[in-house]
N, CA, C and O atoms as a Maestro MAE file, in Angstrom:
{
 s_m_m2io_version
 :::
 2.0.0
}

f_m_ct {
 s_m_title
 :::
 protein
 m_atom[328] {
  # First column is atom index #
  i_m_mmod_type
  r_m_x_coord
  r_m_y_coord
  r_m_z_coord
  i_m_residue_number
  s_m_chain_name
  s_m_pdb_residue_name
  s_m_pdb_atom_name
  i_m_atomic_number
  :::
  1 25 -122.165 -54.678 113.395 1 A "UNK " " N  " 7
  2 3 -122.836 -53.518 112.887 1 A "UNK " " CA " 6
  3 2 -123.410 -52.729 114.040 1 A "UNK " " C  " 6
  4 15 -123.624 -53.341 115.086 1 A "UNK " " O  " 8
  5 25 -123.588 -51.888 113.992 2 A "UNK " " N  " 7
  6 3 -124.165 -50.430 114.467 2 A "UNK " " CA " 6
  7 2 -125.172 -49.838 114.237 2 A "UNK " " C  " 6
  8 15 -125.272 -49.495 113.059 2 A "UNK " " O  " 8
  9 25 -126.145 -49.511 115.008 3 A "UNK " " N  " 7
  10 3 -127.468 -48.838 114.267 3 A "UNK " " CA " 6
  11 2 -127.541 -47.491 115.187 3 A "UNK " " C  " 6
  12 15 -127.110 -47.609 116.335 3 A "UNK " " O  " 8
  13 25 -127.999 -46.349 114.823 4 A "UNK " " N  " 7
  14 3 -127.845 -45.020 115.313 4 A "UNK " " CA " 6
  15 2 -128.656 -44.315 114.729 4 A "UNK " " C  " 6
  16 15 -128.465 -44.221 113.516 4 A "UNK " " O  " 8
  17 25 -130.162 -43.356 115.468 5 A "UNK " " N  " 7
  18 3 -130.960 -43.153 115.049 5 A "UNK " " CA " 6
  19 2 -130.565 -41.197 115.172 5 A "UNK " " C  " 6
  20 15 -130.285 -40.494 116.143 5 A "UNK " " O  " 8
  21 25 -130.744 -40.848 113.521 6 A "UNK " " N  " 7
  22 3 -130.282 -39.798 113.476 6 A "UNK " " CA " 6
  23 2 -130.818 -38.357 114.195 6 A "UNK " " C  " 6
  24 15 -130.218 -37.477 114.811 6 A "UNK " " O  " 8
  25 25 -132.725 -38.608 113.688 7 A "UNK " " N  " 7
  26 3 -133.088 -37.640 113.875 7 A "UNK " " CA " 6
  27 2 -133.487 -36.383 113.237 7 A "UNK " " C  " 6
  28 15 -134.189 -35.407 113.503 7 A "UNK " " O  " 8
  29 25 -132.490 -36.962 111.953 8 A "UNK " " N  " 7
  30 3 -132.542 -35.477 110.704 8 A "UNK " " CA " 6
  31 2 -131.802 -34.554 110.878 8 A "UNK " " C  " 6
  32 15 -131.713 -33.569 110.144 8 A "UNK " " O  " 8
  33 25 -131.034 -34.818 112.113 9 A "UNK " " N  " 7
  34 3 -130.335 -33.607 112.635 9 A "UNK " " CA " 6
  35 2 -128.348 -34.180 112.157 9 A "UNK " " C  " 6
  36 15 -127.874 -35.240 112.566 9 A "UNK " " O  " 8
  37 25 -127.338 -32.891 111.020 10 A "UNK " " N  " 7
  38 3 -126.864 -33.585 110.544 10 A "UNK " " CA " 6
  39 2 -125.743 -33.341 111.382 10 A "UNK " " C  " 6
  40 15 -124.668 -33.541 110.815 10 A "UNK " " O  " 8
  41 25 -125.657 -32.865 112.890 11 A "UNK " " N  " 7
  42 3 -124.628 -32.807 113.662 11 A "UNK " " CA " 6
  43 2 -124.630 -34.211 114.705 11 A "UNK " " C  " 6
  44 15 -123.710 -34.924 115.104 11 A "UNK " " O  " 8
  45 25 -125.918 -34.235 114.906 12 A "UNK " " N  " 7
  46 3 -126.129 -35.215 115.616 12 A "UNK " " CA " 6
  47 2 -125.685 -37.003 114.782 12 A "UNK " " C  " 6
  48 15 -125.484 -38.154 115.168 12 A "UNK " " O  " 8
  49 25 -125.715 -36.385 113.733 13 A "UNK " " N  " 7
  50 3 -125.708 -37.844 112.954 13 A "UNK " " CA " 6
  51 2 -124.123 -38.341 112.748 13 A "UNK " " C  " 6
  52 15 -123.679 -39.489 112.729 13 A "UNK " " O  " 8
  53 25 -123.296 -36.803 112.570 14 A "UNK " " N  " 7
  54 3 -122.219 -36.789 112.817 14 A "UNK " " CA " 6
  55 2 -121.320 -37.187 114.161 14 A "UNK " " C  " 6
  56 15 -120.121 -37.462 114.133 14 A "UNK " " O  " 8
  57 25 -122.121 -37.159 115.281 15 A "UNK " " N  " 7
  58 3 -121.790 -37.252 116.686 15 A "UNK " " CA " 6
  59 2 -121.617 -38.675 116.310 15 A "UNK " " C  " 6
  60 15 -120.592 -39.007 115.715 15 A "UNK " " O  " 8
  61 25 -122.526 -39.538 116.603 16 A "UNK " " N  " 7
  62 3 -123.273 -40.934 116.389 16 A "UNK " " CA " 6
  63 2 -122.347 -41.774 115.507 16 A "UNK " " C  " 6
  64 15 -122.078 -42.971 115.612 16 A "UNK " " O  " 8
  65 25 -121.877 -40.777 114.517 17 A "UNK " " N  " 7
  66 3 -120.868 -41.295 113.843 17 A "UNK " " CA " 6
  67 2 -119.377 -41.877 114.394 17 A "UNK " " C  " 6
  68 15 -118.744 -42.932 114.409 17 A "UNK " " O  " 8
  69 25 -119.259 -40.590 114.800 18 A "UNK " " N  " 7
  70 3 -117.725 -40.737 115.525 18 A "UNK " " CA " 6
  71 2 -117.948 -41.528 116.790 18 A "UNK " " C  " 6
  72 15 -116.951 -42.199 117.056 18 A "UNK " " O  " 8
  73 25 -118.857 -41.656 117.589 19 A "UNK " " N  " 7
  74 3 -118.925 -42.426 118.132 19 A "UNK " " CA " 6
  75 2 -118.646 -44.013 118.279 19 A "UNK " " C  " 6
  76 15 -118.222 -44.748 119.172 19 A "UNK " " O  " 8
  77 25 -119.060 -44.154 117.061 20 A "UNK " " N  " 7
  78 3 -119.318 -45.788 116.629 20 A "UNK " " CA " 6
  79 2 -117.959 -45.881 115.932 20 A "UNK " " C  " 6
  80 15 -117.239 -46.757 116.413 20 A "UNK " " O  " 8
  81 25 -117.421 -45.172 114.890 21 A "UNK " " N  " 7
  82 3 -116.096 -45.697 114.341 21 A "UNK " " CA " 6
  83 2 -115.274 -45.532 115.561 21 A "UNK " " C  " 6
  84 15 -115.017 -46.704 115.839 21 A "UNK " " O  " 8
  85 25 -114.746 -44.852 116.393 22 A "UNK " " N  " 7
  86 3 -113.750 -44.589 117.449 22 A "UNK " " CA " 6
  87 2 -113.786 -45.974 118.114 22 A "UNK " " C  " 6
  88 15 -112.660 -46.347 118.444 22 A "UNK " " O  " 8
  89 25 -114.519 -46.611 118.326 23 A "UNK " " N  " 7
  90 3 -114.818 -47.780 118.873 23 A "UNK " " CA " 6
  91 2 -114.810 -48.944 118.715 23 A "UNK " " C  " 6
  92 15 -114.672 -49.846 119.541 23 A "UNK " " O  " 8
  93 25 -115.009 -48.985 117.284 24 A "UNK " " N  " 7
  94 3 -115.128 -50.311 116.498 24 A "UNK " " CA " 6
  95 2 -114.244 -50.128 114.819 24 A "UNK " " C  " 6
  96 15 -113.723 -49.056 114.509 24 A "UNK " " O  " 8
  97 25 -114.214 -51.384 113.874 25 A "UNK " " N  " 7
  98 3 -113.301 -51.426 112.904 25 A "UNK " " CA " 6
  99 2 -113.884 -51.415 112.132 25 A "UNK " " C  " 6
  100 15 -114.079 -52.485 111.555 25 A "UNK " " O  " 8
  101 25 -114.689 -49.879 111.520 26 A "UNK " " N  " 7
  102 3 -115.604 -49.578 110.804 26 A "UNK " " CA " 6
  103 2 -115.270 -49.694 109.532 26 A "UNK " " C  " 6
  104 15 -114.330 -48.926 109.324 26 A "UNK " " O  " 8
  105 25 -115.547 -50.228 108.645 27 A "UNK " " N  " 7
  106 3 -115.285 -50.160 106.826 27 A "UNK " " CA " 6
  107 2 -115.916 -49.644 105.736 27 A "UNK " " C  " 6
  108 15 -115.566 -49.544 104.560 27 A "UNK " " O  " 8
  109 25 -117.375 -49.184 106.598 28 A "UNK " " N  " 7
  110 3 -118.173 -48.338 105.684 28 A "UNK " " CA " 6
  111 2 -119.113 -47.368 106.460 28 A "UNK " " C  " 6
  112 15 -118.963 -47.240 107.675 28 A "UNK " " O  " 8
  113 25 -120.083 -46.681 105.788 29 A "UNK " " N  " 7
  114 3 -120.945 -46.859 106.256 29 A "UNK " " CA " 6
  115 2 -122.513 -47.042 105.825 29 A "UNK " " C  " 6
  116 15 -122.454 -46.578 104.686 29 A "UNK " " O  " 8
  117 25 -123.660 -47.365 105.984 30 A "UNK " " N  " 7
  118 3 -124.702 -47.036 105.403 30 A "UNK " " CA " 6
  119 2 -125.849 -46.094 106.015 30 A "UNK " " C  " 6
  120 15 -126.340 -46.022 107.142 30 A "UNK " " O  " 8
  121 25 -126.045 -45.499 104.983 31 A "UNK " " N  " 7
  122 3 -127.204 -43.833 105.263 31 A "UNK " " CA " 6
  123 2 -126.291 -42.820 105.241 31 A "UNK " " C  " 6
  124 15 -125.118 -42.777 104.871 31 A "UNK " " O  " 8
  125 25 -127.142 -41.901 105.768 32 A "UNK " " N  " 7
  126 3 -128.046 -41.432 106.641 32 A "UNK " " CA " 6
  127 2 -128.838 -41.539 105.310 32 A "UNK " " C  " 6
  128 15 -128.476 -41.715 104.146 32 A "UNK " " O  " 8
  129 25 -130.476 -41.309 106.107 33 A "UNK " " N  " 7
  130 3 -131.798 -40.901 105.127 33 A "UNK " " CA " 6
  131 2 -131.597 -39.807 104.304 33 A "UNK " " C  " 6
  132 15 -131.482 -39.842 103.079 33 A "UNK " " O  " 8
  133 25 -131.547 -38.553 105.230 34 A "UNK " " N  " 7
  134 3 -131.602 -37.187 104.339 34 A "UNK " " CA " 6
  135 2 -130.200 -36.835 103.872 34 A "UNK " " C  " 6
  136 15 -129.131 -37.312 104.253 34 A "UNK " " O  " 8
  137 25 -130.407 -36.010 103.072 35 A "UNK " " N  " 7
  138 3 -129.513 -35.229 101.639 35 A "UNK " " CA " 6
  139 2 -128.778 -34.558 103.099 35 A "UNK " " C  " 6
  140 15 -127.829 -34.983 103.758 35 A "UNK " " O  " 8
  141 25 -129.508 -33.531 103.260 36 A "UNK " " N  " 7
  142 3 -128.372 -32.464 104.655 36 A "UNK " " CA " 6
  143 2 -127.769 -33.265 105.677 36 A "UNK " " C  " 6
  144 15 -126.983 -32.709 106.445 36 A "UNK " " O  " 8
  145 25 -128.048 -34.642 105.824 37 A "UNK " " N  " 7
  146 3 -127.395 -35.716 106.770 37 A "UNK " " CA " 6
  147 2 -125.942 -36.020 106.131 37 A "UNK " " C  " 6
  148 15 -124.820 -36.003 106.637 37 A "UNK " " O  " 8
  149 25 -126.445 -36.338 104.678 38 A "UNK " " N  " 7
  150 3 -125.047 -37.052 104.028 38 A "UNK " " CA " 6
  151 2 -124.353 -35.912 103.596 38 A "UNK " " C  " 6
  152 15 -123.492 -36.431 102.885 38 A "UNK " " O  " 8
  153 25 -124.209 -35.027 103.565 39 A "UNK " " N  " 7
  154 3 -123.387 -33.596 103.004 39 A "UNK " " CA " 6
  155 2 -122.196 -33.877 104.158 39 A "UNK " " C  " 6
  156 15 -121.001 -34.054 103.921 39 A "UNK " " O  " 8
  157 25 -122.843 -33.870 105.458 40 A "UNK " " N  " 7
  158 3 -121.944 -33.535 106.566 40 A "UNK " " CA " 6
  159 2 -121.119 -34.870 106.665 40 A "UNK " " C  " 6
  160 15 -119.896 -34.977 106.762 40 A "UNK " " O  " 8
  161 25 -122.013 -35.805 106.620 41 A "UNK " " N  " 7
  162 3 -121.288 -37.263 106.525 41 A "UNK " " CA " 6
  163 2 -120.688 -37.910 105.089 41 A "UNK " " C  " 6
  164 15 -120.020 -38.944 105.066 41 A "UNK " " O  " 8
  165 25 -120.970 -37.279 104.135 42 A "UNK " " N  " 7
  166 3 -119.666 -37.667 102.945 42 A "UNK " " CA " 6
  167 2 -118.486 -36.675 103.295 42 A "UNK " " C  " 6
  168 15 -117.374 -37.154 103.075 42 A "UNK " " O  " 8
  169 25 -118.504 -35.589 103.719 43 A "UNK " " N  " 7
  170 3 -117.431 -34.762 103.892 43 A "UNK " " CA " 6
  171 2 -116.379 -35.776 104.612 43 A "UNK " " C  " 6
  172 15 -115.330 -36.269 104.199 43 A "UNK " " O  " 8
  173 25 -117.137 -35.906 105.972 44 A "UNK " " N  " 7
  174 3 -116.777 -36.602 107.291 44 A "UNK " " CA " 6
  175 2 -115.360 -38.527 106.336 44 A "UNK " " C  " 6
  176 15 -114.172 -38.852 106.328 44 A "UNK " " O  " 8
  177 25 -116.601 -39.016 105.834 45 A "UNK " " N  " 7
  178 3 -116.373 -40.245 104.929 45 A "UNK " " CA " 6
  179 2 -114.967 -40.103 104.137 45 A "UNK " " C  " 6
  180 15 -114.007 -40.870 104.205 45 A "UNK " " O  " 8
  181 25 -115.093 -38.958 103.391 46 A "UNK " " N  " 7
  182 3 -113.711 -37.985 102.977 46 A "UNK " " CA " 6
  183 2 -112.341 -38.481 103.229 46 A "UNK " " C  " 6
  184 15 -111.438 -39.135 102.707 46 A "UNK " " O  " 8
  185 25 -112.812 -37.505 104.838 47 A "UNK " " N  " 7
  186 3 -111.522 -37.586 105.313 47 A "UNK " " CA " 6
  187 2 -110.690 -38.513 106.335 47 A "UNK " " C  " 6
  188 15 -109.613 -38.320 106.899 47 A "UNK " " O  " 8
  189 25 -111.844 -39.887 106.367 48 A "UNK " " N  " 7
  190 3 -111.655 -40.942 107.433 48 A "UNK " " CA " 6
  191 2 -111.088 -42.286 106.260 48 A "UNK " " C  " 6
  192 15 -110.565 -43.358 106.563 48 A "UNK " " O  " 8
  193 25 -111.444 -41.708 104.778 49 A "UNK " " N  " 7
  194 3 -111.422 -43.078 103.816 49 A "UNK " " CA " 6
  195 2 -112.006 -43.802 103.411 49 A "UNK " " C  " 6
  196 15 -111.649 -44.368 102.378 49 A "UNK " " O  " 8
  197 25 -113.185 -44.115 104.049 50 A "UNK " " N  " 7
  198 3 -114.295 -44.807 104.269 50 A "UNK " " CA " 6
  199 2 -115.439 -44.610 103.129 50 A "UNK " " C  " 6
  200 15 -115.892 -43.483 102.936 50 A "UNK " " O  " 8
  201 25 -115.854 -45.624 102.447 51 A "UNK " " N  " 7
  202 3 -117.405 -45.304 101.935 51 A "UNK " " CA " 6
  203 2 -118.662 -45.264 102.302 51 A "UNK " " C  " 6
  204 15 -119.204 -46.321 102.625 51 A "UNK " " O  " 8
  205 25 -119.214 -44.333 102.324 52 A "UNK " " N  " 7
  206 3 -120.695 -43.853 102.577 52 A "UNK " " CA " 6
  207 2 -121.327 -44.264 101.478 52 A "UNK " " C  " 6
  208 15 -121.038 -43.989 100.314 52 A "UNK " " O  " 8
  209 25 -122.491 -45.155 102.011 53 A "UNK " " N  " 7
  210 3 -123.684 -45.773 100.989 53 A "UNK " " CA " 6
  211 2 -125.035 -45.191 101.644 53 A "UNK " " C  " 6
  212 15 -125.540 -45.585 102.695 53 A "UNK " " O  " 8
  213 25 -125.586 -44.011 100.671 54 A "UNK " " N  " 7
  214 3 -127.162 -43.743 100.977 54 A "UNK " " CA " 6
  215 2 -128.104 -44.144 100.495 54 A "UNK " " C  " 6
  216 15 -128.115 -43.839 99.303 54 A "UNK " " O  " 8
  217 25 -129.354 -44.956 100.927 55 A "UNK " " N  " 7
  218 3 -129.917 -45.704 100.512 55 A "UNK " " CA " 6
  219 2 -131.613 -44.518 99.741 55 A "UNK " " C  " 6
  220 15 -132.553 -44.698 98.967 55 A "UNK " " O  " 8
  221 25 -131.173 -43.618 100.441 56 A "UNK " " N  " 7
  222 3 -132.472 -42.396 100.011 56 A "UNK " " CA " 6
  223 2 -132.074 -40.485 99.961 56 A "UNK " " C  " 6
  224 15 -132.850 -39.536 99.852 56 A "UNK " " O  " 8
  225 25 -130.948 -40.509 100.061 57 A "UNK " " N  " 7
  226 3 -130.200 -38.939 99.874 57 A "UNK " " CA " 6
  227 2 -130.037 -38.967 98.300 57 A "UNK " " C  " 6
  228 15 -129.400 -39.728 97.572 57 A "UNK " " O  " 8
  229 25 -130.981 -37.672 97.983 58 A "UNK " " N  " 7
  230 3 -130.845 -37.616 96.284 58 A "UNK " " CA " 6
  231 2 -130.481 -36.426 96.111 58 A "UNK " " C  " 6
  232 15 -130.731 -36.089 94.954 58 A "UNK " " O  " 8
  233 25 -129.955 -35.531 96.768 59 A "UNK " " N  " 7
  234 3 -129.366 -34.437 96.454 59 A "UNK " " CA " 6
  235 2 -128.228 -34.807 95.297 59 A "UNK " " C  " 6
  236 15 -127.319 -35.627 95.421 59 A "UNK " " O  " 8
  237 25 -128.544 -33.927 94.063 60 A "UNK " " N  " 7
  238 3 -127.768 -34.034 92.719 60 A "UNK " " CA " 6
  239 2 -126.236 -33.296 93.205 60 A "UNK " " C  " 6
  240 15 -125.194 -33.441 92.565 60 A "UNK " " O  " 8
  241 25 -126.323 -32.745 94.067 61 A "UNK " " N  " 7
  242 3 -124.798 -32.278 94.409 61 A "UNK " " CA " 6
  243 2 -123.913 -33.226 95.015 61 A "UNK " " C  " 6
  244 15 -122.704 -33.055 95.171 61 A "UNK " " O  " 8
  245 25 -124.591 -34.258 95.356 62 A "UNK " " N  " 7
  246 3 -123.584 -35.385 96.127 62 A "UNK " " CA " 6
  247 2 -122.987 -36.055 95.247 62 A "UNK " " C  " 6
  248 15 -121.901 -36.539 95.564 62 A "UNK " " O  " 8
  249 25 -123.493 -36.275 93.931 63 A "UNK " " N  " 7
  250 3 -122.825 -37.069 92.671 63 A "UNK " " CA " 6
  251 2 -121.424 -36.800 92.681 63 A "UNK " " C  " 6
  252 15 -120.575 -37.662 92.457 63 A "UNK " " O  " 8
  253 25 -121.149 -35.442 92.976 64 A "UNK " " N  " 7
  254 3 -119.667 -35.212 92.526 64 A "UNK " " CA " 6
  255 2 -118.513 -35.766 92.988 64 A "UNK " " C  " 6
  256 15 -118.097 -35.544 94.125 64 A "UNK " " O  " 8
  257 25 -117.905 -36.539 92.125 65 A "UNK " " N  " 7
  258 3 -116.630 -37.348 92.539 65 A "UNK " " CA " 6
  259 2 -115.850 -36.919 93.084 65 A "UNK " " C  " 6
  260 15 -115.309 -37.533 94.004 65 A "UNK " " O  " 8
  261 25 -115.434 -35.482 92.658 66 A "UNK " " N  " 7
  262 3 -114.020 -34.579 93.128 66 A "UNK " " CA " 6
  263 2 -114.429 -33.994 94.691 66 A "UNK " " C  " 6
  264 15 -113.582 -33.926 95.581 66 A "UNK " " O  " 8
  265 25 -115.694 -33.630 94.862 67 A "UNK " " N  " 7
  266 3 -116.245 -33.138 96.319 67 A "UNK " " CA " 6
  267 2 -116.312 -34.876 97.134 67 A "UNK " " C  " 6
  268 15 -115.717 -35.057 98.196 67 A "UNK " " O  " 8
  269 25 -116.768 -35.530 96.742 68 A "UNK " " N  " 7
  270 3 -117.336 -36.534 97.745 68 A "UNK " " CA " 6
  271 2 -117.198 -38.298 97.050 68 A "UNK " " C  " 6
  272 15 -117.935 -39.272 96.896 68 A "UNK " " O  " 8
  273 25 -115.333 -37.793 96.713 69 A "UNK " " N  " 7
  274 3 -114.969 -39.795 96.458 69 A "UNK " " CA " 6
  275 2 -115.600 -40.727 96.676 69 A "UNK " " C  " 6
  276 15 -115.895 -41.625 95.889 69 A "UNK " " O  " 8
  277 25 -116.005 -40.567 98.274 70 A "UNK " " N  " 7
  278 3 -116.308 -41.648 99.156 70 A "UNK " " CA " 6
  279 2 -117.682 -42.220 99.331 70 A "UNK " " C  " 6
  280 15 -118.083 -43.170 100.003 70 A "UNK " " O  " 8
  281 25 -118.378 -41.252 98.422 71 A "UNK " " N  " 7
  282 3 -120.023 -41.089 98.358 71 A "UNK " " CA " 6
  283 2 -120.777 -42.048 97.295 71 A "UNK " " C  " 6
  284 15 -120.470 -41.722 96.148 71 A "UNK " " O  " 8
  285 25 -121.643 -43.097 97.344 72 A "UNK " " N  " 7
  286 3 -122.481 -44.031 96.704 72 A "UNK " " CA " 6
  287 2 -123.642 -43.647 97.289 72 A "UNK " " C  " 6
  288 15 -123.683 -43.186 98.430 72 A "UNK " " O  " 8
  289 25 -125.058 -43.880 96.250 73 A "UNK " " N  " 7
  290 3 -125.978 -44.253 96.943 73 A "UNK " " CA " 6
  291 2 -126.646 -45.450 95.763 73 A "UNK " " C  " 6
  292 15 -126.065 -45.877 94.765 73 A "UNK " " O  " 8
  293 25 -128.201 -45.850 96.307 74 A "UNK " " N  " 7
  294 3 -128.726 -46.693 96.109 74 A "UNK " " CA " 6
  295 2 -130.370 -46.440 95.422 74 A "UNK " " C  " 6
  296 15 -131.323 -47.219 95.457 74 A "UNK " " O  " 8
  297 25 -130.291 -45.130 94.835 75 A "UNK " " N  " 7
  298 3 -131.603 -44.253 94.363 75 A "UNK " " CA " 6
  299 2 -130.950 -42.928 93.532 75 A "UNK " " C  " 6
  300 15 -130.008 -42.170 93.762 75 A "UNK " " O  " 8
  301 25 -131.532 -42.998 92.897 76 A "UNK " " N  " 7
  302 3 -131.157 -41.606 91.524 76 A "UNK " " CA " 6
  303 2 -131.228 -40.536 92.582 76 A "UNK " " C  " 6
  304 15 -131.751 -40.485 93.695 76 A "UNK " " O  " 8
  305 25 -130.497 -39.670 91.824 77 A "UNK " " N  " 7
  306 3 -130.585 -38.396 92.292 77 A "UNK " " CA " 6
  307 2 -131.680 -37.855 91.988 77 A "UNK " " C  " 6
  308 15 -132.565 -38.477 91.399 77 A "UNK " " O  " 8
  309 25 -131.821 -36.177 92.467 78 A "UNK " " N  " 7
  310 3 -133.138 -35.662 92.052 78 A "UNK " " CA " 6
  311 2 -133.301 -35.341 90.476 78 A "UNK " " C  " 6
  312 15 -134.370 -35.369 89.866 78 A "UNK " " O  " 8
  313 25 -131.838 -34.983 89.853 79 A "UNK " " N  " 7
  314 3 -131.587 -34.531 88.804 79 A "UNK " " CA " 6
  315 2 -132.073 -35.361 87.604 79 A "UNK " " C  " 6
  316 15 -132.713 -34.918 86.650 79 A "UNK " " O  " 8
  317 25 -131.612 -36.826 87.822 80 A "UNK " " N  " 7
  318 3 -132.556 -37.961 86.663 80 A "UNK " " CA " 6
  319 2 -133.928 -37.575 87.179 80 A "UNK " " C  " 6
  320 15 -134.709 -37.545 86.228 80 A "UNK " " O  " 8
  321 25 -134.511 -37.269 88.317 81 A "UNK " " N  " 7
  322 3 -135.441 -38.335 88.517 81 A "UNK " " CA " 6
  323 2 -136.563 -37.087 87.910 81 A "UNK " " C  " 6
  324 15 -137.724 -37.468 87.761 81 A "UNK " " O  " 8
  325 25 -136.301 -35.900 87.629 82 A "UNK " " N  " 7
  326 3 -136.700 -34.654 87.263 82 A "UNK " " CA " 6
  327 2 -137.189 -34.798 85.727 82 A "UNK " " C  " 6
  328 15 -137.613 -33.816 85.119 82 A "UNK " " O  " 8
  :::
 }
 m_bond[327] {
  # First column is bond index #
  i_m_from
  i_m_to
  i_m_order
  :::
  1 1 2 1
  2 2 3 1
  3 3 4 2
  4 3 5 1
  5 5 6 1
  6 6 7 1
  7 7 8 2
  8 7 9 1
  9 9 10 1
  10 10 11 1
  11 11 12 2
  12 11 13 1
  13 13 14 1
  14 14 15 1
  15 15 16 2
  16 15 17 1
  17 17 18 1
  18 18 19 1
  19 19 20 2
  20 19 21 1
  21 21 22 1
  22 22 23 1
  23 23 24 2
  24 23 25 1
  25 25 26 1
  26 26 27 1
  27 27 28 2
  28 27 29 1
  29 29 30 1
  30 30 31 1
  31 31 32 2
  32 31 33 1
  33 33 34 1
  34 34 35 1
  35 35 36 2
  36 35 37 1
  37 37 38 1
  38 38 39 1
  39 39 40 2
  40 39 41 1
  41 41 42 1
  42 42 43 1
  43 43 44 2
  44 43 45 1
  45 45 46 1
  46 46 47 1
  47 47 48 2
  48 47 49 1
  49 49 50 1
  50 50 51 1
  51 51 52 2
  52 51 53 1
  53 53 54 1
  54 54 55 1
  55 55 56 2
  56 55 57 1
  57 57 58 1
  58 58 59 1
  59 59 60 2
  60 59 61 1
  61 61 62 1
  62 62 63 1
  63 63 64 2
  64 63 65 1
  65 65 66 1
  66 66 67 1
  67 67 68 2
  68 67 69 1
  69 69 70 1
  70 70 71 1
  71 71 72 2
  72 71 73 1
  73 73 74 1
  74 74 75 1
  75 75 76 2
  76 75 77 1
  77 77 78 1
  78 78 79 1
  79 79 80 2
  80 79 81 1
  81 81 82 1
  82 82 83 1
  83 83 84 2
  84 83 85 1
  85 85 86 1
  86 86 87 1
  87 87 88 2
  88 87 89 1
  89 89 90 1
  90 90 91 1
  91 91 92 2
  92 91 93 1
  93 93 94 1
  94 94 95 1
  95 95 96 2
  96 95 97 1
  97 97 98 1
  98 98 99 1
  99 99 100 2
  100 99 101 1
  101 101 102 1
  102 102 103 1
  103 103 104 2
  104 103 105 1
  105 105 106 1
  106 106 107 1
  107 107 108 2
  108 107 109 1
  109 109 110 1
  110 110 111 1
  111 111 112 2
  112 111 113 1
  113 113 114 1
  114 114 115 1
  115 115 116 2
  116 115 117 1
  117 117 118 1
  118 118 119 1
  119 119 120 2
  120 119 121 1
  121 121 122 1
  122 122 123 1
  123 123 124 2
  124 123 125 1
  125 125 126 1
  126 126 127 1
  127 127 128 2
  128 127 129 1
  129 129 130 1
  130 130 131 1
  131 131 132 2
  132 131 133 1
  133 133 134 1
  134 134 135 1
  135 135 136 2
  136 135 137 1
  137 137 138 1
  138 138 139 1
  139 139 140 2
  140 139 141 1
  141 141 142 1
  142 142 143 1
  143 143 144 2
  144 143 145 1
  145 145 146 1
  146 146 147 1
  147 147 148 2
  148 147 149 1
  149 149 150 1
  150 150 151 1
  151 151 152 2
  152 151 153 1
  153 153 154 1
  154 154 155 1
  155 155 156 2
  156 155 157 1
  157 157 158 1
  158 158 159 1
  159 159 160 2
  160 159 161 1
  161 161 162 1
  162 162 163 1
  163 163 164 2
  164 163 165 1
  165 165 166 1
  166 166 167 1
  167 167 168 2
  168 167 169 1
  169 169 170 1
  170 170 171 1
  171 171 172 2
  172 171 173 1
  173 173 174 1
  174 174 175 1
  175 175 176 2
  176 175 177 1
  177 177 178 1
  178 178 179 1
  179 179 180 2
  180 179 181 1
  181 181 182 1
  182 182 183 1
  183 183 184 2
  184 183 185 1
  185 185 186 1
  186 186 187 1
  187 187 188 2
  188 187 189 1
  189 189 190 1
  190 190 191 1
  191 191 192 2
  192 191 193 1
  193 193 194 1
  194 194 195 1
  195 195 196 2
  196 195 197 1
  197 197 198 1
  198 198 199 1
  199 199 200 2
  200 199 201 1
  201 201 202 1
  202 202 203 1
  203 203 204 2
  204 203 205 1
  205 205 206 1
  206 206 207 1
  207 207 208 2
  208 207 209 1
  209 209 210 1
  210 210 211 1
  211 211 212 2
  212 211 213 1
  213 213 214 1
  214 214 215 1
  215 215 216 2
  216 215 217 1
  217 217 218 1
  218 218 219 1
  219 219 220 2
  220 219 221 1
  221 221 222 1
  222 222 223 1
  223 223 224 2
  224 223 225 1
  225 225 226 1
  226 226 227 1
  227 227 228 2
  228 227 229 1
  229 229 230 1
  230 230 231 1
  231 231 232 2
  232 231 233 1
  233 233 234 1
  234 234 235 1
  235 235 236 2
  236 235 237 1
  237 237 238 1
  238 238 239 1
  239 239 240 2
  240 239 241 1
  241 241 242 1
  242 242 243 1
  243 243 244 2
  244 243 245 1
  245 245 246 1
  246 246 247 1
  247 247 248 2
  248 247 249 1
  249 249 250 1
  250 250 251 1
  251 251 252 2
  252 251 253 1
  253 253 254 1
  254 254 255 1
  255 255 256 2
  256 255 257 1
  257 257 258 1
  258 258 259 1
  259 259 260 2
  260 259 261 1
  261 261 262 1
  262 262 263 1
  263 263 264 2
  264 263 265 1
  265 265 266 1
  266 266 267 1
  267 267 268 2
  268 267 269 1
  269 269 270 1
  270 270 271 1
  271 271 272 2
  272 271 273 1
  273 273 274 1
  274 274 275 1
  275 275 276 2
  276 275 277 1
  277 277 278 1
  278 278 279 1
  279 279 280 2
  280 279 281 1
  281 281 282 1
  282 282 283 1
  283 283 284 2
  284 283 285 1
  285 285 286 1
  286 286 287 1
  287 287 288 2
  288 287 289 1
  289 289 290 1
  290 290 291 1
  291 291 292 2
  292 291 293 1
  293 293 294 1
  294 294 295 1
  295 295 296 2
  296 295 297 1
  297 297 298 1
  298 298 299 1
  299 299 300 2
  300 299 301 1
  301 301 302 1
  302 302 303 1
  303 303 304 2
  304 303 305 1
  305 305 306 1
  306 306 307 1
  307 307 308 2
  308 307 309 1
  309 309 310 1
  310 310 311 1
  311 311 312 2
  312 311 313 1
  313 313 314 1
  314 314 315 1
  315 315 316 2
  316 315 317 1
  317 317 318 1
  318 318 319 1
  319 319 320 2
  320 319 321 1
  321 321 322 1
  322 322 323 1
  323 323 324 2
  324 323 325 1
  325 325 326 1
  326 326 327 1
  327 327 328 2
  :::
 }
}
């Protein structure tokens, strides 16, 4: 495993990303914290195959299956939690 401290910043989290899969025989991943982290990184998740598990991103737009297959998390969205 891999640990990579984002920052909040969702390019940087993306960097950090590619970093670590290019390198190693990545099969998932878990996080990022924020909603604007995982937008860039379910896209990313997408198109590598891979599942993204967020343990605190509740943006109700990430639910969508057809945008973001690859996308799980581990906390309601904002939309239940409303």
């Amino acid at each position: 495993w891999r640990l990579a401290f984002t920052k909040g910043d969702a390019i940087y989290a993306l960097s950090s990303t590619c970093q670590s899969i290019s390198t190693s025989n990545t099969v998932g991943i878990v996080g990022p914290a924020f909603s604007r982290e995982a937008h860039v990184l379910a896209a990313f998740a997408v198109k590598v195959n891979i599942p993204l598990i967020s343990y605190s991103a509740t943006d109700p737009t990430l639910a969508d299956p057809n945008i973001y297959p690859t996308f799980h998390r581990t906390i309601s969205s904002d939309a239940i939690i409303a």
